[in-house]
C-alpha positions, 0 to 999 in steps of 0.5 A, a space after each residue: 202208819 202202815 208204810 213206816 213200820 213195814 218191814 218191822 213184822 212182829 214175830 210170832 215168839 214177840 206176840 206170845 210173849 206179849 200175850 203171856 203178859 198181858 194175862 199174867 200182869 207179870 214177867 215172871 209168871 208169864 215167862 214161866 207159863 211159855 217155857 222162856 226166860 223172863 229177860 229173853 221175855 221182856 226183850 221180845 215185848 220190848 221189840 214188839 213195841 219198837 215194831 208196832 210203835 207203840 208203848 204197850 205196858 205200863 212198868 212200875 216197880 210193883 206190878 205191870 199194867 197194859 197200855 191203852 194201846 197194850 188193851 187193844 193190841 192184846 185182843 188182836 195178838 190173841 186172834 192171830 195166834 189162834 190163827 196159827 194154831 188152827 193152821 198147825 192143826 190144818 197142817 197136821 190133819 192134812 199130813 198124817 190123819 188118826 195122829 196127834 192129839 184128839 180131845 174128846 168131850 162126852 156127857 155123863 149119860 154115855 161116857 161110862 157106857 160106851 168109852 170102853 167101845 171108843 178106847 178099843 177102837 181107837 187102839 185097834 185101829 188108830 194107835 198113832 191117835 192120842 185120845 184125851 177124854 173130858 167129861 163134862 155136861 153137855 153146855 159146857 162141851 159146846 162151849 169147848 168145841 167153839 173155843 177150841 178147847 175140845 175137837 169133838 162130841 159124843 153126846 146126845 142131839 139133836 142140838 140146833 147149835 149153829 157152826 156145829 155139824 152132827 154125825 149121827 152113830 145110834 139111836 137107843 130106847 128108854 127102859 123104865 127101872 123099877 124096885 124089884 117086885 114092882 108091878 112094872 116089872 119084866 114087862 115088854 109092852 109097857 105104855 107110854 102112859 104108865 109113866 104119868 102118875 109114877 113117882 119118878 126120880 130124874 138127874 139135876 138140872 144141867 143133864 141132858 137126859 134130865 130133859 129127855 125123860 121130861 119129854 118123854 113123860 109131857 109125850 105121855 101124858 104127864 101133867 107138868 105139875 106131877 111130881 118128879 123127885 129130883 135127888 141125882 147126879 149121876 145115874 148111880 145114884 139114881 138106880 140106888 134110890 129106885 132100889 131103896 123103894 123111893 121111886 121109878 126112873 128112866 134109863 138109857 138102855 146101854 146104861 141097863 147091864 151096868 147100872 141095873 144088874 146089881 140087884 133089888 131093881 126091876 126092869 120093863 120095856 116100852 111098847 113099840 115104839 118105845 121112847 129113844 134118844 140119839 147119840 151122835 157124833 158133834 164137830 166144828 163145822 168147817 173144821 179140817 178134820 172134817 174128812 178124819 171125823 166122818 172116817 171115825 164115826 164110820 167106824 164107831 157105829 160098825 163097832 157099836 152094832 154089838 151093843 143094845 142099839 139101833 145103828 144109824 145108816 
């Protein structure tokens, strides 16, 4: 078969075409998704299927099915696309790097304390670059990375996630944030152990920082049958419970400023060495960005030495 269809490529408009069509079981959603018209779109499948020699799509008059070769054929057309769209990242990386498209995934925990850093960085320094920031826990990031859906993390590691390479910016402590006028509070030497008999109030399952703070306490001591009130989907919330006299809980410290500076709440330190968590940088591994990413984390921890942290070398 490979001879007699030689000469007979499939072009790269007919296998998007097709692929639309496979998604959408319908002409005209599909031309509509790729920007083409529908007869323009039904002549380019119809050419895939006379260059590969085989019915792809079962037409009757209500609805459009695939063939079982159109399955097939479907799964292979998506790869090679996303083929050529890795080579027109590779491409651009190479030619111009800071430009174009760059979207970042960051978790909960940090977007709202370190974005403003990240955004005046990248318009200082890489105005060409066009930043687009999602949030979203850190499961469904990773996902993204692996997909391709995102180019790059900020987030908490370590990951263990295989094919993804961390590039370490900081580590910051824990500080414990209290009701105003809690015995805890404004205190710098605070043990670790003070935390297992404490009514602690932590994030909903899914948030990494949720887990941080549980192995904080298990470190501590705490019995895994202790109490921990979980109420919170964002740290917001949670600082308005511990104000309200409902508990105690961790928070990041370049959290503090923003979510404990706005009264009827208590802060204490931890003794050295206090409980931390990294954040870091997290790319495909073999992406071609590689070299652009590592400049990039370079710059974000000499323009995070101004917050709270402990810049990693």
């Amino acid at each position: 078969m490979g001879g007699q269809n030689r000469g007979k490529q499939p072009s790269i408009a007919q296998l998007r075409a097709f692929t639309a069509v496979a998604e959408h079981l319908h002409f005209r959603d599909a031309a509509a998704a790729i920007g083409m018209s529908q007869p323009a779109l039904s002549g380019a499948v119809s050419a895939l299927e006379e260059a590969l020699g085989a019915q792809l799509l079962e037409r009757t008059t209500r609805r459009v099915l695939l063939s079982p070769a159109g399955e097939r054929i479907a799964v292979r057309a998506k790869a090679v696309l996303d083929a050529v769209g890795l080579l027109l990242e590779e491409a651009e990386a190479v030619r111009a790097p800071f430009t174009g498209v760059l979207r970042l995934g960051v978790i909960p925990t940090v977007a709202p304390y370190l974005l403003p850093t990240v955004l005046r960085l990248v318009h200082r320094r890489y105005p060409e670059l066009d930043l687009q920031v999602h949030e979203e826990q850190t499961s469904s990031l990773l996902e993204g990375l692996t997909a391709g859906r995102l180019d790059l993390l900020l987030l908490a590691v370590p990951l263990g996630v295989p094919g993804v390479t961390e590039l370490p910016l900081f580590d910051e402590d824990f500080v414990l944030v209290t009701p105003e006028g809690h015995d805890l509070g404004g205190r710098d030497d605070l043990p670790r152990e003070a935390l297992r008999e404490l009514p602690l109030l932590l994030l909903d399952e899914g948030h990494c920082l949720r887990d941080q703070a549980l192995d904080v306490c298990r470190e501590a001591g705490r019995e895994d049958g202790a109490p921990v009130t979980t109420t919170a989907a964002g740290l917001a919330t949670l600082v308005q419970l511990v104000a309200g006299g409902m508990g105690v809980t961790l928070l990041p410290r370049t959290a503090v400023d923003v979510e404990a500076g706005r009264g009827g709440l208590g802060t204490a330190r931890f003794a050295a060495p206090a409980p931390c968590r990294r954040i870091a940088l997290a790319m495909r591994a073999g992406t071609a960005r590689a070299e652009e990413f590592a400049e990039f984390a370079v710059a974000l921890r000499e323009a995070m030495r101004e917050l709270p942290v402990r810049v990693a070398d």
